[in-house]
DSSP file (Angstrom, degrees, kcal/mol; ACC not computed):
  #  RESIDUE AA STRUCTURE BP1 BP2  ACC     N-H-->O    O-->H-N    N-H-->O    O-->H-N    TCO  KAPPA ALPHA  PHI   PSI    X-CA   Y-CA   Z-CA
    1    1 A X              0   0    0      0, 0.0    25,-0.1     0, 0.0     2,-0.1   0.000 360.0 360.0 360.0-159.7    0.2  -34.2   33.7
    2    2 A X        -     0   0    0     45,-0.0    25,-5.0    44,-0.0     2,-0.3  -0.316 360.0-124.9-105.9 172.2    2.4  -36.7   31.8
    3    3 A X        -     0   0    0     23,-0.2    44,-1.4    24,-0.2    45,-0.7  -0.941  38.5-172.9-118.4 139.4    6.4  -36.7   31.8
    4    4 A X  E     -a   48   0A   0     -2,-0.3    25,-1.8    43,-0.2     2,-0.5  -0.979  23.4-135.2-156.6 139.4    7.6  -36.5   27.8
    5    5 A X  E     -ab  49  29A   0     43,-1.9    45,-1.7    -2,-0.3     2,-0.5  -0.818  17.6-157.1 -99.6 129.0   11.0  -36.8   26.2
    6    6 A X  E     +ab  50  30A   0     23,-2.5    25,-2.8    -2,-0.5     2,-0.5  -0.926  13.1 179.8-100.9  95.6   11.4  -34.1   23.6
    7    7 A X  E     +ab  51  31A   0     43,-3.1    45,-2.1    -2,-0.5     2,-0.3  -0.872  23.9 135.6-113.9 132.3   14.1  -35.2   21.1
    8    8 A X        -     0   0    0     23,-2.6     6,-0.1    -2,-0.5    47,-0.1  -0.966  39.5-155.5-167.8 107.4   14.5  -32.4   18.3
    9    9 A X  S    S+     0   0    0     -2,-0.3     2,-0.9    45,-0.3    46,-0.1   0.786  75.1  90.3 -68.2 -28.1   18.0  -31.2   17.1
   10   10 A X  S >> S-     0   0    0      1,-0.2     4,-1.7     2,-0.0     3,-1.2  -0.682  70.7-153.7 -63.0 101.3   16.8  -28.0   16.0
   11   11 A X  H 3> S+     0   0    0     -2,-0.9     4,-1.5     1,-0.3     5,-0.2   0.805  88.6  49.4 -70.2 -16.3   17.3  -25.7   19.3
   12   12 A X  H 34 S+     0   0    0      2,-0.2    -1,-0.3     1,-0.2     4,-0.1   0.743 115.4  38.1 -93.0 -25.4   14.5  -23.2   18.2
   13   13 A X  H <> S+     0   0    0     -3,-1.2     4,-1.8     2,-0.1    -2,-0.2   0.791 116.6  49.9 -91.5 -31.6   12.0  -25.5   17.5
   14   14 A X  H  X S+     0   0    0     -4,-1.7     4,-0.9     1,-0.2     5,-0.5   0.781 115.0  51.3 -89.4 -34.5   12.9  -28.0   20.6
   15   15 A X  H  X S+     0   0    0     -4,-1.5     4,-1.6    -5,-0.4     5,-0.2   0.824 110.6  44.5 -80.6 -12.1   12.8  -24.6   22.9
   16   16 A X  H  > S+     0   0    0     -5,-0.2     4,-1.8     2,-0.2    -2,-0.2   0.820 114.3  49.8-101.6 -40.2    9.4  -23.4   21.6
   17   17 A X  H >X S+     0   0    0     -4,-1.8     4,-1.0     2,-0.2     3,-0.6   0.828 113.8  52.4 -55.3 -91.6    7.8  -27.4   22.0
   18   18 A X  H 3X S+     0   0    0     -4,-0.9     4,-3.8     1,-0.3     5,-0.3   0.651 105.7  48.2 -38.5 -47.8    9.3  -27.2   25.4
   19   19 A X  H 3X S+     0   0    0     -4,-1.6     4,-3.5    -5,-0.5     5,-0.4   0.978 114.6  48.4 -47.5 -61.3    7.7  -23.9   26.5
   20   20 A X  H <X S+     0   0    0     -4,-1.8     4,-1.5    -3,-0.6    -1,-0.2   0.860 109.4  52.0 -46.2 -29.5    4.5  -25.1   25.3
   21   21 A X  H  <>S+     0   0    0     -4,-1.0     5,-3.6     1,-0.2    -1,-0.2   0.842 109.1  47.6 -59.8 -44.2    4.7  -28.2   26.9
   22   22 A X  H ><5S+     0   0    0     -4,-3.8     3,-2.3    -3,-0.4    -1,-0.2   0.934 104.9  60.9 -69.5 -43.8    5.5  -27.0   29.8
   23   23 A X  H 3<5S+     0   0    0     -4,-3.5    -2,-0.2     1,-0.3    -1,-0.2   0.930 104.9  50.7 -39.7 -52.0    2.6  -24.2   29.8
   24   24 A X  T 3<5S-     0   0    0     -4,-1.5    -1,-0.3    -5,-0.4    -2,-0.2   0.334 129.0-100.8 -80.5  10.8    0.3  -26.6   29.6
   25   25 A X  T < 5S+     0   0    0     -3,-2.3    -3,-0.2     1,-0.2     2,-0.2   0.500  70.2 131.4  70.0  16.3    1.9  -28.7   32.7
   26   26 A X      < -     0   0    0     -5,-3.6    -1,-0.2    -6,-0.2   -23,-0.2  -0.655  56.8-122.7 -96.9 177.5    3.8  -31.3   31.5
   27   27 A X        -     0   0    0    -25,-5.0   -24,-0.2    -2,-0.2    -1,-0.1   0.466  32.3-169.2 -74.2 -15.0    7.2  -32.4   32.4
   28   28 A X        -     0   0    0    -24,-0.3     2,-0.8     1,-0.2   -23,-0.2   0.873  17.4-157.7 -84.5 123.5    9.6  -32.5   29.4
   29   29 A X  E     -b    5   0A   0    -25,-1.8   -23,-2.5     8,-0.0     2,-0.2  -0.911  25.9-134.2-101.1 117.5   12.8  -33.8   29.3
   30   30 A X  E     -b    6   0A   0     -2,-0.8     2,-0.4   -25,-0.2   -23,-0.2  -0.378  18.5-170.7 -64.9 122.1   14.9  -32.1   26.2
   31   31 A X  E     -b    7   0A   0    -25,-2.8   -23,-2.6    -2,-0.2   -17,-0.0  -0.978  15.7-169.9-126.3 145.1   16.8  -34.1   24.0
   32   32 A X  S    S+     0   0    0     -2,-0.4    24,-0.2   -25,-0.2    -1,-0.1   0.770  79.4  25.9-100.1 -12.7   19.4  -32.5   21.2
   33   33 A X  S    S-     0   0    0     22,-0.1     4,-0.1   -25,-0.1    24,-0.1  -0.372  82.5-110.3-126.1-166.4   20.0  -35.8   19.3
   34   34 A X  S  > S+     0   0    0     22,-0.6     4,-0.8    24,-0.3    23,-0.1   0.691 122.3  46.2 -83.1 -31.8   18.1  -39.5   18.7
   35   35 A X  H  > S+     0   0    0      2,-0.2     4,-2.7     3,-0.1     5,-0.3   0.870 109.8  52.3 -88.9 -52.2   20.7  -41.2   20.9
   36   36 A X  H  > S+     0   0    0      1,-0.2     4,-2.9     2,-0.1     5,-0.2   0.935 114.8  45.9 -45.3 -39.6   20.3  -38.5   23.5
   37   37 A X  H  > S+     0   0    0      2,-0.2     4,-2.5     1,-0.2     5,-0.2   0.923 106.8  49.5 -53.9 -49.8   16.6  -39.2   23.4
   38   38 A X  H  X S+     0   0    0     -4,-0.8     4,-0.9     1,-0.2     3,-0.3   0.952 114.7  52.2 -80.6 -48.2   16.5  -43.0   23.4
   39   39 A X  H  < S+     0   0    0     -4,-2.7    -1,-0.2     1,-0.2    -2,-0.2   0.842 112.8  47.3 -35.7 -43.4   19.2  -42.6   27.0
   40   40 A X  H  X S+     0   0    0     -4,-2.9     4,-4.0    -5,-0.3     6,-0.4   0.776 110.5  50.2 -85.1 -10.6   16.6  -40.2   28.3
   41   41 A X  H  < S+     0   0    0     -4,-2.5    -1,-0.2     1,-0.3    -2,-0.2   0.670 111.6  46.4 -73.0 -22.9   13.6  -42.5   27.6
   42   42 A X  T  < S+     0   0    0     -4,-0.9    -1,-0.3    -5,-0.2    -2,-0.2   0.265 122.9  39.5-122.6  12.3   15.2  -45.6   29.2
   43   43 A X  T  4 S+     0   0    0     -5,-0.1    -2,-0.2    -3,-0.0    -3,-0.1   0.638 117.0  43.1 -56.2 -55.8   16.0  -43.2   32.1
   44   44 A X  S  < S-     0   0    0     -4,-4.0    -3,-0.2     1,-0.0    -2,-0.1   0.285  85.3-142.8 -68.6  -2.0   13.0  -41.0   32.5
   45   45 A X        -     0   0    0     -4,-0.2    -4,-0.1     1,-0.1   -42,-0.1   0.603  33.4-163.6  37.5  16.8   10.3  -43.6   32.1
   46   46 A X        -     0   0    0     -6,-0.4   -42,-0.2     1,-0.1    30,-0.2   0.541  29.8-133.0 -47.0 162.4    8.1  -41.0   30.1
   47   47 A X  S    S-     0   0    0    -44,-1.4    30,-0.8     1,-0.3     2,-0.3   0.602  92.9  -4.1 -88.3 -17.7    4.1  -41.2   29.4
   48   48 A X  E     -ac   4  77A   0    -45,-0.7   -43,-1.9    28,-0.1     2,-0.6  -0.933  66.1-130.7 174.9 148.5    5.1  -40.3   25.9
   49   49 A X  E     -ac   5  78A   0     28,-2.2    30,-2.4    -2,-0.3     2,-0.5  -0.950   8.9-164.5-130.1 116.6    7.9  -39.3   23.5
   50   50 A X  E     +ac   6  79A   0    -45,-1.7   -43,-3.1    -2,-0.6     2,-0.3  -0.806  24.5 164.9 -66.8 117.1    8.1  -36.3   20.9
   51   51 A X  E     -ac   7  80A   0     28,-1.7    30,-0.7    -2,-0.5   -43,-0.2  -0.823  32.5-130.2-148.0 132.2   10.7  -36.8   18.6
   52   52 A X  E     - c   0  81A   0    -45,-2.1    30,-0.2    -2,-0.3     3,-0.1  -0.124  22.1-129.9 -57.4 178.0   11.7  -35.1   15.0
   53   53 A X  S    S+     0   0    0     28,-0.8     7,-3.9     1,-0.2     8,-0.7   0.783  90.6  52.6 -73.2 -60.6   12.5  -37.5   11.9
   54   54 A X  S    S+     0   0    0     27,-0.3   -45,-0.3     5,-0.2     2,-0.3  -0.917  75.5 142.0-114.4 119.4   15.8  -36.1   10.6
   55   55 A X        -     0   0    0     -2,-0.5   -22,-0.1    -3,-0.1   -23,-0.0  -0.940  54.3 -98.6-153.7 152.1   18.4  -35.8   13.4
   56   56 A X  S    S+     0   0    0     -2,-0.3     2,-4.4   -24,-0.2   -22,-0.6   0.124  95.2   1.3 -36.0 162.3   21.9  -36.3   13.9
   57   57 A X  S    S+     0   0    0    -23,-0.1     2,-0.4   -24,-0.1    -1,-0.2   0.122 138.5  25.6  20.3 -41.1   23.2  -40.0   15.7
   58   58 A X  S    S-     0   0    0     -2,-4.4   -24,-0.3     4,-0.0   -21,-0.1  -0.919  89.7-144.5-144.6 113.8   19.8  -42.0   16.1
   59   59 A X     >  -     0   0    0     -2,-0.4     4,-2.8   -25,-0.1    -5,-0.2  -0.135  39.2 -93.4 -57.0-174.0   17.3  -40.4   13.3
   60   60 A X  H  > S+     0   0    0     -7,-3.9     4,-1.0     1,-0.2    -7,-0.2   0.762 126.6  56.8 -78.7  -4.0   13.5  -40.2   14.6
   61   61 A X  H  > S+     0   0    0     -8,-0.7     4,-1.2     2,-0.2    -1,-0.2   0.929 104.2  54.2 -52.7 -58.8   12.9  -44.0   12.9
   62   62 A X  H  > S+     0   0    0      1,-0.3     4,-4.0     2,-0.2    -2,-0.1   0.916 110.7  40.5 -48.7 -70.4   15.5  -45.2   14.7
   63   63 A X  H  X S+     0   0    0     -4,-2.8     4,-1.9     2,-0.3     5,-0.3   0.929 114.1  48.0 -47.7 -41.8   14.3  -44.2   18.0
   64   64 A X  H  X S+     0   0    0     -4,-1.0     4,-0.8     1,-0.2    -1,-0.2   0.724 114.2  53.5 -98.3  -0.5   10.8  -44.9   17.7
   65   65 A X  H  X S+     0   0    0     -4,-1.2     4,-3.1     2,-0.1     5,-0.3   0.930 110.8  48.9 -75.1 -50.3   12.2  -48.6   16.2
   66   66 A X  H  < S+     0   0    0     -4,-4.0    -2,-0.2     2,-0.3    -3,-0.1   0.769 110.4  45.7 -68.6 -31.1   14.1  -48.9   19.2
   67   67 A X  H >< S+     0   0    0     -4,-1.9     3,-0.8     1,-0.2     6,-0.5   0.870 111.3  56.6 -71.6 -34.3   11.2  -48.1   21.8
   68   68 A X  H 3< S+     0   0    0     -4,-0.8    -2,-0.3    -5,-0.3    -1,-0.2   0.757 108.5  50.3 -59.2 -31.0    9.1  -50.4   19.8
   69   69 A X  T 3< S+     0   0    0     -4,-3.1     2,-0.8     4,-0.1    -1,-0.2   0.543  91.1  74.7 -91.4  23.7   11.7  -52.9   20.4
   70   70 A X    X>  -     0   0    0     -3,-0.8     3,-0.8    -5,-0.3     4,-0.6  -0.900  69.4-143.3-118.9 131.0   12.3  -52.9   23.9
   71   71 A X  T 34 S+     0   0    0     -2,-0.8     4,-0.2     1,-0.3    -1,-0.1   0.714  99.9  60.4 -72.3 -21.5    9.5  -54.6   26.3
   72   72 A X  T 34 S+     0   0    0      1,-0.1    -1,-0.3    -3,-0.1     4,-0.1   0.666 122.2  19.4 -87.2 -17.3    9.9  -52.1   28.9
   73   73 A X  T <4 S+     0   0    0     -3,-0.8    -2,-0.2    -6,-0.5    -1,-0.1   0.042  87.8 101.6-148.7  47.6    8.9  -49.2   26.6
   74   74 A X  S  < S+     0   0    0     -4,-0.6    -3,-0.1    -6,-0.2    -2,-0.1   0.527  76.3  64.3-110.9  23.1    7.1  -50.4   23.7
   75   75 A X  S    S+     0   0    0     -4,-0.2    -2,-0.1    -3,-0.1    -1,-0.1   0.989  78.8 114.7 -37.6 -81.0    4.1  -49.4   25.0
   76   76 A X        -     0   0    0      1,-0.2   -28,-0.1   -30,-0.2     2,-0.1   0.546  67.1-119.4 -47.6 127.2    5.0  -46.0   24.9
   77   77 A X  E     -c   48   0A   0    -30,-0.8   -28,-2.2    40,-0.1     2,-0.5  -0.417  26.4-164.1 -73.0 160.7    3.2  -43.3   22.4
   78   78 A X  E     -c   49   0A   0    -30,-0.2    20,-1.9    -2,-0.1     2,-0.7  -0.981  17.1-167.0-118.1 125.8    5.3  -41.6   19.9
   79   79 A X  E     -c   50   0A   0    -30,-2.4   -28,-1.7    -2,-0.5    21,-0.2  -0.947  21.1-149.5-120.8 108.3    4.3  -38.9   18.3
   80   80 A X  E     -cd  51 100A   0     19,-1.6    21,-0.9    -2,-0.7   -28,-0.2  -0.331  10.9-150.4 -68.6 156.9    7.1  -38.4   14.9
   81   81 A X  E     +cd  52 101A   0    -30,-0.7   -28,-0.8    19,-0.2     2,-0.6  -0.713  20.4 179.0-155.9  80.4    7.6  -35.2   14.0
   82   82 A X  E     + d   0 102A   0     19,-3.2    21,-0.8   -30,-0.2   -30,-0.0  -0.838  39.2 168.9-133.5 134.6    8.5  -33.8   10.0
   83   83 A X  S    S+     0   0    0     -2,-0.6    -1,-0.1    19,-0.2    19,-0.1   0.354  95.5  32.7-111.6  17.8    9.2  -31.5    7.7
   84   84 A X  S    S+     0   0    0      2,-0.1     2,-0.3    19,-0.0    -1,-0.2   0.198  84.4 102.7-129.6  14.7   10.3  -33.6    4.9
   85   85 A X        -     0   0    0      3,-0.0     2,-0.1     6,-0.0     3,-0.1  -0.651  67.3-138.3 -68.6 138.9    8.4  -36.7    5.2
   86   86 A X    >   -     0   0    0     -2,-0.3     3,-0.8     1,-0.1     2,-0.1  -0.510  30.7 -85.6 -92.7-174.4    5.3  -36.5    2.3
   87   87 A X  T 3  S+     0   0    0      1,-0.2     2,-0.3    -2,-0.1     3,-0.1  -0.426 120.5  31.8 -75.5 149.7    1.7  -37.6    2.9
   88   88 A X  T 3  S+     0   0    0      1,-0.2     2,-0.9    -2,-0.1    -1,-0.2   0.063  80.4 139.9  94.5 -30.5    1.5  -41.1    2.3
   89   89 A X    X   -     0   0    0     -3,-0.8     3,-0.8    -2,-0.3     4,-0.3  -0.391  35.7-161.1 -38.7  84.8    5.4  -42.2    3.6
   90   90 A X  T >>  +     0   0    0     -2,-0.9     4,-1.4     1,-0.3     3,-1.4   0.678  64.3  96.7 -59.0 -25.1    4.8  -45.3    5.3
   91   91 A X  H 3> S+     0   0    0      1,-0.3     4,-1.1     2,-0.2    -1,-0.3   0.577  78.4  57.2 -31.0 -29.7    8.2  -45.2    7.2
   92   92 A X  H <4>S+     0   0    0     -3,-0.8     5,-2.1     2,-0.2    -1,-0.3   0.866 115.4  39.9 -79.9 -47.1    6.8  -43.6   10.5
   93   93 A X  H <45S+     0   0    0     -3,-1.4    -2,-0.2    -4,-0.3    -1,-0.2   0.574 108.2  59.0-103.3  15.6    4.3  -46.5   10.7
   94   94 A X  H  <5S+     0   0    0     -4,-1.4    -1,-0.3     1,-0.1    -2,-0.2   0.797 107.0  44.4 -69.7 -39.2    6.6  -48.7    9.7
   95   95 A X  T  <5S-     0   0    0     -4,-1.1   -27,-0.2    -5,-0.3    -2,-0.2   0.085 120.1-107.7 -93.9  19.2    8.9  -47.8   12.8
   96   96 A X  T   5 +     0   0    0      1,-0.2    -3,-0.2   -28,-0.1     2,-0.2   0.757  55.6 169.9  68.1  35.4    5.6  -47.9   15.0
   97   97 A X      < -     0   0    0     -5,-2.1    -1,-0.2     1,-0.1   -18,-0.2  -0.648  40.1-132.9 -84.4 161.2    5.1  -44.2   15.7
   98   98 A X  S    S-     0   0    0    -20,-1.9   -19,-0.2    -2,-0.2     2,-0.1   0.930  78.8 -30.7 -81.6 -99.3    1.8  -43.5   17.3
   99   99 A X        -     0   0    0    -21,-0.4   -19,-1.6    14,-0.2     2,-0.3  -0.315  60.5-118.4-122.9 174.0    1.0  -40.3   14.6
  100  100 A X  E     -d   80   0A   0    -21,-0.2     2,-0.3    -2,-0.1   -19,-0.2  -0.961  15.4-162.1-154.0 140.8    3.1  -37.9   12.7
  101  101 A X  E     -d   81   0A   0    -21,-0.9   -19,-3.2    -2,-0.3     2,-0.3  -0.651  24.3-143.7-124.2 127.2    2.7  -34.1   13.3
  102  102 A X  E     -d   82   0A   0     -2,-0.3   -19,-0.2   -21,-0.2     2,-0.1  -0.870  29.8 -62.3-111.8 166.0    4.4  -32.2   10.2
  103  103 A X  S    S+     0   0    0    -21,-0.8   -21,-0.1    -2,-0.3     3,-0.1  -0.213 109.8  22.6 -74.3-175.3    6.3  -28.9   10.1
  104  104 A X  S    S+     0   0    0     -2,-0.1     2,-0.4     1,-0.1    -2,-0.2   0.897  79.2 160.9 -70.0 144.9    5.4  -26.3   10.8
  105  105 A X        -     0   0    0     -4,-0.1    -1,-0.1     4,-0.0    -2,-0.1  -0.991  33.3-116.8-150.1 168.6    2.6  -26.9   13.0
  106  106 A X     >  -     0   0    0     -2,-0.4     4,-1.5     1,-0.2     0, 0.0  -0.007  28.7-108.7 -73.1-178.0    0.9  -24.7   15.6
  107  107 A X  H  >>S+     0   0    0      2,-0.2     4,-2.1     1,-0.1     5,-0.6   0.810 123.6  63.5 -87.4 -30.3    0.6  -25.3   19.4
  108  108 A X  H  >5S+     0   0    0      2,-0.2     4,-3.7     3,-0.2    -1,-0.1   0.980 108.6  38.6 -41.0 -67.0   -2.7  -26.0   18.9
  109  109 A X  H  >5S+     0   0    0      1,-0.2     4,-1.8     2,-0.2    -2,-0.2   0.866 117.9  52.5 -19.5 -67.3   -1.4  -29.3   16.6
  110  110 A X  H  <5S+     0   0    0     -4,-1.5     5,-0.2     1,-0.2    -1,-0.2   0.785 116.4  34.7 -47.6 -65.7    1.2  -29.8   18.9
  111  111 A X  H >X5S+     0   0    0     -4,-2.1     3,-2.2     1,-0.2     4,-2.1   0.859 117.5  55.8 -59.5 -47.2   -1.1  -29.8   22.1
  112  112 A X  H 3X<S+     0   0    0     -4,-3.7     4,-1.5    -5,-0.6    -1,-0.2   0.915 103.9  47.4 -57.2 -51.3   -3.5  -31.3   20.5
  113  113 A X  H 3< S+     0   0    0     -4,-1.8    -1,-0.3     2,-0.2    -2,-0.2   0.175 111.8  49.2 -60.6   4.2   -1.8  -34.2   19.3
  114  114 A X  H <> S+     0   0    0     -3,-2.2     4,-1.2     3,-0.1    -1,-0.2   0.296 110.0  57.5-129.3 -12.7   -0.1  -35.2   22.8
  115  115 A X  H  X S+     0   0    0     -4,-2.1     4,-3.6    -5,-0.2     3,-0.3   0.948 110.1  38.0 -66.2 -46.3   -3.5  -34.8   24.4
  116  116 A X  H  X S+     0   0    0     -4,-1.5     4,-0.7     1,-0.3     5,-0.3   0.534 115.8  51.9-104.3   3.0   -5.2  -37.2   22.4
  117  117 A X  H  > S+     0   0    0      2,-0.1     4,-1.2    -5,-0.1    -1,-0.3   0.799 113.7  47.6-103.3 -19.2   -2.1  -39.8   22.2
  118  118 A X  H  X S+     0   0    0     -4,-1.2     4,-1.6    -3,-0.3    -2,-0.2   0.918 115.9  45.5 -81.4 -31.7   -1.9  -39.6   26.1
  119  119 A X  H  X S+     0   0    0     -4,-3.6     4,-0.7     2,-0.2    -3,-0.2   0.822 111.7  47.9 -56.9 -25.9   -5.9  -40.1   26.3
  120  120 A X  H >< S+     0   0    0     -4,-0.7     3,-2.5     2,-0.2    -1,-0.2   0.927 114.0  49.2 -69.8 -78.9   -5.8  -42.9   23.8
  121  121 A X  H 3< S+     0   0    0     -4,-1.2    -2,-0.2    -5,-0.3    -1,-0.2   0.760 114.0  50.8 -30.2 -27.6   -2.6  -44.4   26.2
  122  122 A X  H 3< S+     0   0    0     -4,-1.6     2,-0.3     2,-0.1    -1,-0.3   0.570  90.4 101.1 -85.1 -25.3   -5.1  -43.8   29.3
  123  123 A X  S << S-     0   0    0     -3,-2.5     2,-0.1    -4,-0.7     3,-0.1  -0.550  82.2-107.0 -76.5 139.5   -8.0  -45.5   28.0
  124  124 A X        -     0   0    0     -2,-0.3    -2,-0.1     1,-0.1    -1,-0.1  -0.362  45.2-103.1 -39.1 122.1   -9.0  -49.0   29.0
  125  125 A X        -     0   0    0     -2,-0.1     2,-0.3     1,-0.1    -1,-0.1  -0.319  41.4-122.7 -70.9 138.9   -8.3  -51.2   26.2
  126  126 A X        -     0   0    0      1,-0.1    -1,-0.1    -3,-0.1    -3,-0.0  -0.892  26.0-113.1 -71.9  95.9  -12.0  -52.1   24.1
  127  127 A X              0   0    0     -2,-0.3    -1,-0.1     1,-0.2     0, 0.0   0.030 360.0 360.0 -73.8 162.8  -12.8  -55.6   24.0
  128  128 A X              0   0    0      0, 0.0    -1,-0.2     0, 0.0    -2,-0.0   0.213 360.0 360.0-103.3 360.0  -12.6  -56.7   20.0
């Protein structure tokens, strides 16, 4: 299954992603901040990065601008993650995240949404 950096400042929500994540066989590397995240992303290589919105040192904007700038990982999906962003906030696709998953959302969401951004990331690109 994929390797995915989970950065999520809230420990109760960032332990309850991981378990699922893990159930379901991926690898997850845990992050408590934005900055911790972006270190473990340009360690870990990951298939794909989780990260909330509102965090401490690097929000989740920040991060997913910073993988989006970097040539070695701005491939990489991002799946944003909020429970005060509204419908319609363009900021997430302003800062090049892949989707944004709001609070609260089930493991179904959850799963659901890091299935279908690593299949998208696994398909051959579609001629235009």
């Amino acid at each position: 299954m994929a390797t995915i950096v989970l950065a999520e400042d809230d420990p109760d929500i960032r332990e309850i992603s991981l378990l699922l994540l893990r159930r379901a066989g991926h690898s997850v590397v845990p992050a408590g901040d934005g900055e911790q995240g972006w270190r473990a992303v340009l360690f870990h290589d990951p298939d794909l990065v989780i990260s909330d919105v509102d965090m401490p040192e690097m929000n989740g904007l920040e991060l997913c601008a910073a993988i989006r700038g970097n040539p070695a990982t701005e491939h990489l999906p991002v799946i944003c993650i909020s429970g005060i962003l509204m419908p319609g906030d363009d900021r997430v696709t302003r800062a090049g995240a892949t989707v944004l998953l709001h609070k609260p959302f089930t493991a179904n969401d959850l799963l659901s949404c890091v299935n279908a951004a690593i299949e998208a990331q696994d398909s051959p690109a579609r001629p235009g």
